[in-house]
N, C-alpha and C positions, 0 to 999 in steps of 0.2 A: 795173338790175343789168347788169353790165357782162361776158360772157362768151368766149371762143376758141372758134369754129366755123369750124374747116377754115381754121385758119391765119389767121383775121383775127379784127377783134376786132367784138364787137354786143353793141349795147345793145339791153337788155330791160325794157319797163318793169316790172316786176312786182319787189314786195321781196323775196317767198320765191315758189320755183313747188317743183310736186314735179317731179323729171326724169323723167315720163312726157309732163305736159304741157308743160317745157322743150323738146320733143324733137319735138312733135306744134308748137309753135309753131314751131319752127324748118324746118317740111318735111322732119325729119330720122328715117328707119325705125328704126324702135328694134334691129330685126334687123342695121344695118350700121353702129350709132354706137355710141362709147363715150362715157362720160360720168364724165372724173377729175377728184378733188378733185387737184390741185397743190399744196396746202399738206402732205396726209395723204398723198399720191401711193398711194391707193386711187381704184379703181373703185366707181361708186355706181351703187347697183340702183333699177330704176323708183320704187321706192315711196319713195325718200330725197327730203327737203327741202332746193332748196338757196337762200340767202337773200344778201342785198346783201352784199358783203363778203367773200363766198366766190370765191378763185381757180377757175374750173371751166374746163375744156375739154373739148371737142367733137370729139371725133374718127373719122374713118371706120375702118373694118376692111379696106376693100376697095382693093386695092393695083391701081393703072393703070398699075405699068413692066411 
């Protein structure tokens, strides 16, 4: 699975993860990441499935200017 985490692109091996464990595999705090479908241009909550095939991005909350 192929996702956008902070601007670049990573590959996941896993066909479907839930985006709690997406996010735990990524190093990424669930307190500072978001996690949007691009196709639905919805946010998806810990407990959504997301599977191969799914545009998803990764993005932080926390602004460094």
């Amino acid at each position: 699975m192929r996702i956008i985490f902070d601007g670049r692109e990573v590959e996941i091996p896993e066909k479907k993860i839930r985006v709690k464990e997406l996010l735990k595999k990524l190093g990424a705090d669930e307190l500072y990441f978001l996690v949007i479908d691009l196709e639905k241009g919805k946010l998806l909550t810990n407990d959504k499935v997301v599977k191969e095939g799914d545009k998803i991005e990764v993005r932080s909350t926390l602004s460094w200017g």
